[in-house]
N, C-alpha and C positions, 0 to 999 in steps of 0.2 A: 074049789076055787072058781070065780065069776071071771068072764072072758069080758076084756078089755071093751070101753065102748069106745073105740077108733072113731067111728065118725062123730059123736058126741065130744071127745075131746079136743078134734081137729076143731069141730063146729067154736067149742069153747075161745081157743086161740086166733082163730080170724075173723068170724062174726063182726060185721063192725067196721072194720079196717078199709082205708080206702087203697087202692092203686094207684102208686106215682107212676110205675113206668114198667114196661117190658123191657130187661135188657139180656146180653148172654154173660156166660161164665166167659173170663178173661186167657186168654192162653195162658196165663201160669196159674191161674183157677184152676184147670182145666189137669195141666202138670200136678199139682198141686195134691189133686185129687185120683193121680193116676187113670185118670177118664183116657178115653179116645177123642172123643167129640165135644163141642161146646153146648151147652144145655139151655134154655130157655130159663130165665129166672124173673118171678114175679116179686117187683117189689113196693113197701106198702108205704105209704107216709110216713109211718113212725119209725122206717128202717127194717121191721122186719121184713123178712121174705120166707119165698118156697122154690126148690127148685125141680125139676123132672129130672128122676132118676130111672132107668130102664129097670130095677127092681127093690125091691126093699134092703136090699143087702149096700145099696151105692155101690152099684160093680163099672154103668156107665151111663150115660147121658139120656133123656129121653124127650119126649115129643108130648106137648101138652093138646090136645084133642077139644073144640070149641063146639055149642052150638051156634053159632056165628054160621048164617049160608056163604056168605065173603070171605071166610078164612074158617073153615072147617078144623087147621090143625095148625099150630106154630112150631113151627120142624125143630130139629135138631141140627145143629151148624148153622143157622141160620147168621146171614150176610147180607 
């Protein structure tokens, strides 16, 4: 059996896509989701998104990490 190409599929799915906006998960998102924290969520023009999750599982919220020297990391909880 051939192991998944993760980054080629992801590549397939946003490739392309422009960024409307940085926003966070909503407090009942958040409920919603059973999280702890409010998450960073990237969203695109055409509606879709991605959000940080601290693991593959969706257990809770995570921190999305920049090459950006101005903003190195776009937290978690972020207000």
């Amino acid at each position: 059996m051939a192991m998944r190409d993760w980054s080629g599929d992801a590549t397939k799915i946003f490739k392309g896509k422009t960024v409307s906006r940085i926003e966070y998960l909503t407090d009942k998102e958040v409920d919603d989701m059973l999280w702890y924290s409010r998450a960073p969520v990237i969203v695109f023009t055409d509606g879709s998104w991605i959000i940080a999750s601290a693991d593959d599982e969706g257990n809770d919220a995570g921190a999305f990490f920049t090459s950006d020297n101005k903003m190195s990391v776009i937290p978690v909880n972020g207000r």
